[in-house]
N, C-alpha and C positions, 0 to 999 in steps of 0.2 A: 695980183694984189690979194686973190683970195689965198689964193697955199700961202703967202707970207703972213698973212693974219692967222689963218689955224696953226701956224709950226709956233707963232708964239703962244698959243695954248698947248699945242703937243709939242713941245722940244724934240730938236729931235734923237732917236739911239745910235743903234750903231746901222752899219750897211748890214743890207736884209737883200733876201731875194723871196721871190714870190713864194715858193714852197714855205718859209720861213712864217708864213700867214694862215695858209690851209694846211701845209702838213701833207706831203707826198704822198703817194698812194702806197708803198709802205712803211709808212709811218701809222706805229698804231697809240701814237700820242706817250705824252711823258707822265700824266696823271697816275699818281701810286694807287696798287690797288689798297691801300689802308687807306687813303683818303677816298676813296669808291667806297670802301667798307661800310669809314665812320658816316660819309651822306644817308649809307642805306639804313646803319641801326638806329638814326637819331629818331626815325620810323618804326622800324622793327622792334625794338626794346624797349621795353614799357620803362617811363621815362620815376613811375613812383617804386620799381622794386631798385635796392641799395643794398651794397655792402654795409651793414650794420657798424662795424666798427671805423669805418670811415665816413660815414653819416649821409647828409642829404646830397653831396656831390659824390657819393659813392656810384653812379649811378654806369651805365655802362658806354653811351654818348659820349658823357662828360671825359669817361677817363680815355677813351677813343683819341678825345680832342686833346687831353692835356698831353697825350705819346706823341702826336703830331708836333705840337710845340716843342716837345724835348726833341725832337731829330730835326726840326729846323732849327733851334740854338746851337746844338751840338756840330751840325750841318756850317752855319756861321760860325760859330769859335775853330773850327776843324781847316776853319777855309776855303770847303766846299761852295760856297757860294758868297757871292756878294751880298749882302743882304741892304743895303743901299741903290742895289742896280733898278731895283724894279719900285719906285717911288714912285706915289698915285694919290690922290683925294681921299681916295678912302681910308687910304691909312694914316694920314694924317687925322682923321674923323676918331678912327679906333687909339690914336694917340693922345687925343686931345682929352677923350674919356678915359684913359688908364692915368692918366696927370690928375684930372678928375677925381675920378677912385681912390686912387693912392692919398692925394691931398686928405678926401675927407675921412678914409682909414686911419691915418696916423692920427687926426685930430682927434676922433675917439677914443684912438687906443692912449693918447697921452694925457685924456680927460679934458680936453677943451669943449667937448659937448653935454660933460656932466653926466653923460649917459654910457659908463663902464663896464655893468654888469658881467654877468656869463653870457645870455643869451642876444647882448646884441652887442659882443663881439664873434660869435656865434654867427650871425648872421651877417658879419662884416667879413667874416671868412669867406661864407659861402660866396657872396656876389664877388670877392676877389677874383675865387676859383672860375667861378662861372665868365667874365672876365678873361681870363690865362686862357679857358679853355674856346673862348670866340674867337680869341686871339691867334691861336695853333692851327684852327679851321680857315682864319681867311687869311693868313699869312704865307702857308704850305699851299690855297687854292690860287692865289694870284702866280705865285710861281711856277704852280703845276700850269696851268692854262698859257702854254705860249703861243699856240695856234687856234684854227676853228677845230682841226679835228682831236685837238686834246680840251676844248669847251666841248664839244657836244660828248665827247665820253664819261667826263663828269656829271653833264645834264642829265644823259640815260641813267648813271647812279643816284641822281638827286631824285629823279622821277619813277623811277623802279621802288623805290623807298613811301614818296607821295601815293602812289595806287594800289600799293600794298595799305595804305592809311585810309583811301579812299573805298576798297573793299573792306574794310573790314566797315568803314561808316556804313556802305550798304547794308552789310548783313544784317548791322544795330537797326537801321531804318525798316527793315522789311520785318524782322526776324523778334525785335527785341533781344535779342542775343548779343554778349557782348564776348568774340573772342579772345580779346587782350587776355582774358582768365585765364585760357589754356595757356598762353604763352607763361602768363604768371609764376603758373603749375609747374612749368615745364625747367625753371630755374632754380635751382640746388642752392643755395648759400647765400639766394638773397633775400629780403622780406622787401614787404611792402611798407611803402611809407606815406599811403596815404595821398590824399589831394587833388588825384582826378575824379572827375565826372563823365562819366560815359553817357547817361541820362536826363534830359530836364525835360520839363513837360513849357509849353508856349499856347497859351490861344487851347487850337484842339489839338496841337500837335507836340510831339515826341523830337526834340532836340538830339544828334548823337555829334559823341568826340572823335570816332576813328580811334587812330592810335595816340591822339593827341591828349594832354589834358583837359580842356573844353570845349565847346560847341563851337567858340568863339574864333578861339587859336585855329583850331579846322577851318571856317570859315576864313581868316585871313592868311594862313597861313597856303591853303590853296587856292586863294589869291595871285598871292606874288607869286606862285608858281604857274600860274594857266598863261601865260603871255609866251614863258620856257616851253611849255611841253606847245605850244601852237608852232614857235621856231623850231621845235625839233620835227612834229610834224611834215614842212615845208621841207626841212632839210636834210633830214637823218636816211640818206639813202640804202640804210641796211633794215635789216629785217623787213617786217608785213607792214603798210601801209596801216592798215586795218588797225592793227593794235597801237601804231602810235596814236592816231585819233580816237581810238575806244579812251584808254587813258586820259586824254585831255576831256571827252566827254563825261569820264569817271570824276574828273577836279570838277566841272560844274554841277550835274549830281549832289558830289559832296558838300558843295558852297552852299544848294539849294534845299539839303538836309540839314542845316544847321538853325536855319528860316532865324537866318543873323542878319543885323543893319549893318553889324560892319562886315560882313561878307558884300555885301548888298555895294554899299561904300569902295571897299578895294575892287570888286566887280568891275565896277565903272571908270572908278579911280586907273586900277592898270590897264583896261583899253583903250582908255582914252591919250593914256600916255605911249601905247603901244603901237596903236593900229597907222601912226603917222609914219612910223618907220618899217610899214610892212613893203611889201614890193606890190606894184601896183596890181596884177593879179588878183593877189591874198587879200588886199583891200579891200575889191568887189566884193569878192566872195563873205568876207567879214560882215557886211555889210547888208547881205543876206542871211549870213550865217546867223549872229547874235541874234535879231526876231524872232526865226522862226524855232532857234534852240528855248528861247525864254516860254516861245506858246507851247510847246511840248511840255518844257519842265510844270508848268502852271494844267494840263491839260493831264500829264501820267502822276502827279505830286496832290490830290484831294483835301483842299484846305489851305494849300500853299497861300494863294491868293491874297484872301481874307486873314488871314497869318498874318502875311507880312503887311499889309493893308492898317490894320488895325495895329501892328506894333510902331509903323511910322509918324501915325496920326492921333495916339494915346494921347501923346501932350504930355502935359502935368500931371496926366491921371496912372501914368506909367513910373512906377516905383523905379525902374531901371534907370531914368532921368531923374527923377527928381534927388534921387543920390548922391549923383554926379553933382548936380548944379548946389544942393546944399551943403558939401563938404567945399566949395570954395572959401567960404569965411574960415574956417577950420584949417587951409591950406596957408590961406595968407598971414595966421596971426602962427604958426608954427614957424614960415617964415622969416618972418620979423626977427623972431628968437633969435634965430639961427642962420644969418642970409648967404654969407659965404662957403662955409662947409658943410651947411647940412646937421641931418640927426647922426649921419654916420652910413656906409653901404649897407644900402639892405634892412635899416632901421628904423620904417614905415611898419609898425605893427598893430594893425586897427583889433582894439579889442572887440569887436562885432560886424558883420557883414555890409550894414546900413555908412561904417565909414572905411571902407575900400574903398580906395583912390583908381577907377578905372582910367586915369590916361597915364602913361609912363613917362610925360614932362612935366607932369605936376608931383608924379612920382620922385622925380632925379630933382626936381627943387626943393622938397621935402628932404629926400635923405642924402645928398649929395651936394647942397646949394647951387648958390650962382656959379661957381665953376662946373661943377661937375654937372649942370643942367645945360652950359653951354658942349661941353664934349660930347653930352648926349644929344643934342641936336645936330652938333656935325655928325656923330656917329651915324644918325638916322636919316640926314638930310643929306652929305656932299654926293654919296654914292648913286646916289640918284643923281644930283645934277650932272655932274663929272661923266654921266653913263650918258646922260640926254647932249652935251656937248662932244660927247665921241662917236653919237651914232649922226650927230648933224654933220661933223667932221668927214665920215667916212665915204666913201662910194663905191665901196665894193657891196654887194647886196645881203652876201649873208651875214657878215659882219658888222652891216649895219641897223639889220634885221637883230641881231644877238644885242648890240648893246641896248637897243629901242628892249627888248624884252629884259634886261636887266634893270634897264633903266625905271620900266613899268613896276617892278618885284621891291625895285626901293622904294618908289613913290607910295606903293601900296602900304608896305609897312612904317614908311613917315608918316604915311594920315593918319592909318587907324589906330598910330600908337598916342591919336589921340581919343580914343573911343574905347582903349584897353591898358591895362599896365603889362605891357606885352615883353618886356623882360621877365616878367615874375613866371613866363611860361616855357619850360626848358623846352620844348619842340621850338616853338618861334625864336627865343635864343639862342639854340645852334643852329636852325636851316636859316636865317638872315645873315651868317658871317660867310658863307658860301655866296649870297648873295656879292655882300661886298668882296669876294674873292675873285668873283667872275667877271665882277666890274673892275678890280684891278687889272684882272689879265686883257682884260677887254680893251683898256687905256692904254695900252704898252702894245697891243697888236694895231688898233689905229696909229698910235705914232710911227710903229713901224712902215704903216699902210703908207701915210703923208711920206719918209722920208724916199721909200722908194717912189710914189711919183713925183714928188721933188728932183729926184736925185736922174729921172728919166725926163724929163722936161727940154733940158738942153739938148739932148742928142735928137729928139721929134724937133726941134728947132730949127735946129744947122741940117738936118738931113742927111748927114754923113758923119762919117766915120765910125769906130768900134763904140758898141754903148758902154756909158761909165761903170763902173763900179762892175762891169762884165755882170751889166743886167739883161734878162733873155728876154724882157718882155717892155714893151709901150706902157703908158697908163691905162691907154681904149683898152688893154685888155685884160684889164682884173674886172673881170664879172664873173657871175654865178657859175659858167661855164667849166671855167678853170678848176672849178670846186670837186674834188672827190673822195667822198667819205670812208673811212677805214672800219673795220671792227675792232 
C-alpha cells in the first residue's frame, strides 16, 4: 500500500537497473565540465566587473549560464535529447515565473504600466537575462545529474567555488584585506560596475562578503550550501577526509563572519530541515557536533556573542527593522496601482536606501504583480518541497541523505528571501538554480529508485524464477553499501 501511494507521487520512468542510480565504478558521471566551470566562476569571478558594451549582464557567471542554455535549446531542436523526459517541481516553479516575467515585460514594454522610459526597460532587460540565465543553469543541471555519482561531482564544483568564497571572507575577517581586487586587476577588458560591499562595520564588529556581493548573500548563501558539503563529507569517498570537513568547517566560519540574522535563520532553518534525513550515525554525531561548533565559534570569534545578541534583541531601535516594517504602507498602496502585472521586471528603484525592499516577495509583488509574485514563490518554494517528499520517498541512504540536503538549500533560501531581496544578488541568483537543478535530478533518481523496487517486489514474492526486468538485485539491497564513488 505504501510503494502504491509514493508511485502516485513519483510516476514511474523507464526500467533502471541499480548502477543506473549510483553510477558504476567506472562511471566518472555525465556532468559537463562547463557546467563544473560555470558552478565554480559564479564564485571565482567578481560578480561587479562587466563587459562594458554589454552592460550589467555582461558579467562572466551570467554569460557562462546563458552558453549553457544555448547548447540545451540547440541540444532539443537538434533532437539530442528529449527535453520533456525529465519533468519535475521545480521546473514547473521556474515556468510559472518565466510566464511571470514575460507577462509583466510585455506589459511595460507596451505601456500598460505607464512606466516606458530608457531605464526601466533597461532594467526589464536585465532581470529577463538574468532569468534565461537561471534557467540554462538548472535546466542542463537536472539533466546532467542522472546518478549519485554525477551529484556529488557537481557538488565538489559547487563547493570548490563556496571555499574558494569562504577563504577569501577569512582573509577580509582576519586581514582587512580584500582579495577580490587582485582578481579585479587581473581582468583585461572589464571594468567595474560597482555594487559590492566587502565591508560593513555591526556592533564592534567588521562584517565581510567573500566573493559575494554582501555580508548577507555570504551569510545565506552558505547556508543552503552547508547541509551539501556535510553530505559530501559523509559520502564523497575520494580524496582526504580532512579537507572535505575543513571546507564545510570554512561555510560556518563564513556564516559566523557575516554576524547576519539571516545567516543565523538559514543556520537553523537548513538543519533543521536536514538532519531528519541524515542516516542515524550522522545524526548523533550532529547532535554533538552543532554545540560544541557554535562554543568554539563564540569562544575564537571576540564580540561575536554580544553582536549578534544585541542585533536580535534591538527591536525597534534597529534601523535594519524598522525599514523593513515601514515600507509596508508604501508596498501596498504601489500595489493597489498596479496588482496584476506589476511596475515591470526589475522596476523597483528606491531612490534612497531607507526604502529598499529587503524581502524578494514583496519585491516580485511590487515589480511583477500577483502573477509573477505567485511564479516566484513556486520558483522558491516547490524545490524544496518536491526535495523533502523524495527524500521521505526514498531508502536508499545516500540518496536520501542528498535530497534531505537539497531539500534543506531550498528551504534556506525560501525563508530568508524573506529577510533579503535575494534575486537583486547575482551570486544567490545563480548558485539557487543549481539548487533547483539537483532537486530535479534528485526527483527522477527516486523515481527511478521506487520503480526498481517496485518492479523487484514480485519476484521476492513467488520466490522463483528469473527476476523481471533482468534485475541483479532484491530491494534489502540498495544500501549505502552498493555505493561507490568515482573521480
Amino acid at each position: 500500500m505504501r510503494a502504491t501511494r509514493r508511485s502516485l507521487i513519483f510516476p514511474p520512468a523507464r526500467e533502471v537497473q541499480l548502477h543506473d542510480l549510483v553510477g558504476s565504478t567506472s562511471d566518472a558521471g555525465h556532468v559537463s565540465l562547463l557546467l563544473k566551470f560555470a558552478a565554480f566562476a559564479v564564485f571565482f569571478f567578481p560578480s561587479n566587473m562587466i563587459i562594458k558594451p554589454i552592460g550589467a549582464v555582461g558579467t562572466i557567471p551570467i554569460m557562462l549560464a546563458l552558453l549553457l542554455l544555448a547548447f540545451w535549446l540547440c541540444s532539443a531542436l537538434f533532437g539530442l535529447h528529449n527535453p520533456f523526459r525529465t519533468s519535475h517541481p521545480g521546473r514547473l516553479g521556474l515556468g510559472l515565473l518565466w510566464v511571470g516575467t514575460c507577462a509583466s515585460y510585455v506589459a511595460l514594454f507596451s505601456g500598460f504600466t505607464g512606466n516606458t522610459n530608457v531605464s526601466a526597460q533597461a532594467a526589464a532587460d536585465r532581470w529577463l537575462i538574468l532569468i534565461l540565465a537561471s534557467a540554462g543553469i538548472a535546466l542542463v543541471a537536472t539533466e546532467a545529474v542522472r546518478t549519485l555519482n554525477d551529484a556529488m561531482s557537481l557538488v565538489r564544483a559547487i563547493l570548490a567555488g563556496a571555499f574558494f568564497c569562504c577563504l577569501v571572507a577569512l582573509v577580509q575577517f582576519l586581514f582587512r584585506v580584500n582579495p577580490m581586487v587582485w582578481i579585479q586587476e587581473a581582468m583585461p577588458g572589464f571594468t567595474d560596475n560597482g555594487g559590492n560591499t566587502a565591508f560593513q562595520v555591526r556592533g564592534f564588529m567588521t562584517r565581510v562578503a567573500g566573493s559575494t556581493f554582501h555580508s548577507i548573500e555570504l551569510a545565506v548563501v552558505c547556508s543552503m550550501l552547508l547541509p551539501l558539503s556535510i553530505w559530501r563529507g559523509i559520502y564523497d569517498r575520494t580524496g582526504h577526509k580532512w579537507l572535505h570537513w575543513a571546507g564545510t568547517g570554512l561555510l560556518v566560519v563564513a556564516i559566523a563572519s557575516t554576524v547576519s540574522r539571516s545567516g543565523v535563520l538559514g543556520l537553523v532553518v537548513g538543519m533543521l530541515v536536514f538532519i531528519p534525513f541524515l542516516p542515524r550515525v550522522a545524526r548523533r554525531w550532529a547532535l554533538v557536533a552543532a554545540p560544541t561548533a557554535m562554543a568554539a565559534l563564540f569562544v575564537a570569534i571576540p564580540g561575536l556573542v554580544g553582536t549578534l545578541t544585541s542585533s536580535f534583541t534591538a527591536g525597534q531601535s534597529d534601523p535594519s527593522l524598522t525599514t523593513r516594517t515601514n515600507n509596508y504602507p508604501r508596498v501596498a498602496e504601489m500595489f493597489g496601482e498596479l496588482p496584476f502585472l506589476g511596475l515591470g521586471p526589475g522596476n523597483y528603484l528606491p531612490d534612497n536606501a531607507l526604502h529598499i525592499l529587503d524581502n524578494q516577495y514583496l519585491n516580485s509583488l511590487v515589480t511583477l504583480g500577483l502573477v509573477g509574485f505567485i511564479g516566484m514563490v513556486a520558483y522558491l518554494v516547490l524545490p524544496f518541497i518536491s526535495s523533502v517528499l523524495a527524500a521521505r520517498a526514498s531508502r536508499l541512504p545516500a540518496l536520501r541523505s542528498l535530497a534531505g540536503a537539497v531539500a534543506a538549500g531550498g528551504a534556506v533560501a525560501a525563508a530568508c528571501s524573506l529577510t533579503f531581496d535575494s534575486m537583486a544578488f547575482p551570486v544567490f541568483a545563480l548558485v539557487y538554480p543549481f539548487i533547483v537543478g539537483l532537486g530535479g535530478g534528485t526527483w527522477t533518481m527516486v523515481r527511478r529508485e521506487i520503480e526498481l523496487r517496485e518492479s523487484a517486489v514480485p519476484h521476492q514474492e513467488t520466490g522463483g524464477g528469473p527476476p523481471r526486468n533482468g534485475l541483479p538485485v532484491k530491494p534489502s539491497t540498495l544500501n549505502e553499501e552498493a555505493i561507490t564513488w568515482t573521480r
